[in-house]
C-alpha positions in Angstrom: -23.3 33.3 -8.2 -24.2 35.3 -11.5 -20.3 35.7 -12.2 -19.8 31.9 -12.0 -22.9 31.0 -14.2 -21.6 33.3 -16.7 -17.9 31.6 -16.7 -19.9 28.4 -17.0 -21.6 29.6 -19.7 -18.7 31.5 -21.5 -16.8 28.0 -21.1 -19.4 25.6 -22.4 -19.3 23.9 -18.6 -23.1 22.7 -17.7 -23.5 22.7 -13.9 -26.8 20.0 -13.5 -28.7 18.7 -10.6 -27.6 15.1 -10.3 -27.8 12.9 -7.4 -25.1 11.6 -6.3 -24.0 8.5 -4.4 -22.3 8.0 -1.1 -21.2 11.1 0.4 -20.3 12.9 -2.6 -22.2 16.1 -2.8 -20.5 17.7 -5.9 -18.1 17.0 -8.3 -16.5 17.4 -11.8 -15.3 15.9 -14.8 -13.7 16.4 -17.9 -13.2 14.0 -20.6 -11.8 14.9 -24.1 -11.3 18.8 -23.3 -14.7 19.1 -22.3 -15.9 19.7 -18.4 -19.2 18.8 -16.5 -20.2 19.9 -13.3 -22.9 17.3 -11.0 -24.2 18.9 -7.9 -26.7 16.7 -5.8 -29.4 19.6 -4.6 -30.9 17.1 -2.2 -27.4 17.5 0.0 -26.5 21.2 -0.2 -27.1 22.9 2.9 -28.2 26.4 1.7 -27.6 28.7 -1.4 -24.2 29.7 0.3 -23.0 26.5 0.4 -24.2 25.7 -3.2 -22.0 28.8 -4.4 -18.7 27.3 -3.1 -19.2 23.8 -4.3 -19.9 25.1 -8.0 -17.0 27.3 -7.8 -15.0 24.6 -6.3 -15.9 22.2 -9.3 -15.5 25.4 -11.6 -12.3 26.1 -10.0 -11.4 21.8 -11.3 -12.8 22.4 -14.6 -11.0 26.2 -15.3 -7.1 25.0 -13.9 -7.9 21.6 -15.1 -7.0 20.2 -12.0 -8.1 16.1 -12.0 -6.6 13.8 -10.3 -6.5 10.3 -11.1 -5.8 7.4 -8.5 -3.9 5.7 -11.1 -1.2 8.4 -11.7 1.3 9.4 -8.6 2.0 12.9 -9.6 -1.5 14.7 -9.7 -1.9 14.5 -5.6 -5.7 15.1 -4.8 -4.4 18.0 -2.3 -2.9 19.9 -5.0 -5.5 19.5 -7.0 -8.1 20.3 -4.3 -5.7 23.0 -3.4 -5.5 24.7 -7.0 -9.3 24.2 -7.3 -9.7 26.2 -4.2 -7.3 29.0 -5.1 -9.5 29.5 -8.4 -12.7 29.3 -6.5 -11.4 31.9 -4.1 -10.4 34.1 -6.4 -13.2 34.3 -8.3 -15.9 34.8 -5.7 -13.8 37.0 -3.2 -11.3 39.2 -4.8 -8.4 40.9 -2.4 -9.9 44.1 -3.6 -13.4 43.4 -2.5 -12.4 41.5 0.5 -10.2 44.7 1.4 -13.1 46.8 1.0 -15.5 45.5 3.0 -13.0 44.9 5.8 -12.4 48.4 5.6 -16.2 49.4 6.0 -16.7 47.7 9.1 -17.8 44.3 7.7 -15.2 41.9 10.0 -17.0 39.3 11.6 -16.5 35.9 9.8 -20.8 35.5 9.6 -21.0 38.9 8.8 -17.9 38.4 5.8 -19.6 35.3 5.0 -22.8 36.7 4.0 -21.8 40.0 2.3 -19.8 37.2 -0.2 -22.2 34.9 0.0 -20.3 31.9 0.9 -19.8 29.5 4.3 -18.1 30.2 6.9 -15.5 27.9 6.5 -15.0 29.3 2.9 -14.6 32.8 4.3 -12.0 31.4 6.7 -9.9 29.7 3.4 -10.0 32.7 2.1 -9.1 35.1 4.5 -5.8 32.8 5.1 -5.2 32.6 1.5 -4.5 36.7 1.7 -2.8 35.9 4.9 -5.7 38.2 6.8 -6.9 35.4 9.2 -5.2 35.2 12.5 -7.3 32.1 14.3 -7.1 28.8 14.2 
């Protein structure tokens, strides 16, 4: 989490506790060059889950992937997509991933802890570097 505060920081992006309506949990926006980052603590689930939605809404903010309903050629799913890919990247490196896989830590609970993310996180990522063979 101290990595993504610091890219936060480093980019001017303010993550704040806002409460949100309707089932939105977290999200982003940027508006003249300059990103924001709202995260309702009320409906985060645990600090693991708080992680991946800031880097999720980090991962918007750093590719500059918005979507807007009015335009046909940002699709949310790429956008989600690119968001993810960022968000991955930056709080479970191949080489750390690798690592720890290597040293016995293989159980997705067990994977998910050590990074500090959810479950279903851990899964995205280890079929991002094609090293998940479930569902």
């Amino acid at each position: 989490m101290d990595k993504l505060l610091k890219i936060a920081q480093r980019e001017d992006i303010p993550i704040i506790d806002m409460m949100l309506y309707g089932k939105e949990e977290a999200l982003s926006h940027s508006m003249n060059g300059l990103c924001i980052i709202a995260i309702d603590k009320k409906k985060v689930k645990s600090h693991a889950d708080y992680k991946v939605k800031s880097a999720h809404e980090l991962g918007h903010c750093m590719t500059g992937s918005f979507y807007d309903a009015s335009c046909p050629v940002t699709t949310i799913g790429r956008m989600e997509h690119r968001a993810d890919m960022w968000a991955i990247r930056n709080t479970i490196p191949r080489r750390a991933l690798i690592s720890a896989l290597k040293k016995g830590v293989t159980q997705l609970w067990e994977l998910s802890e050590h990074f500090g993310v959810t479950e279903d996180f851990m899964k995205k990522a280890l079929k991002h570097y094609n090293l998940w063979n479930g569902d």
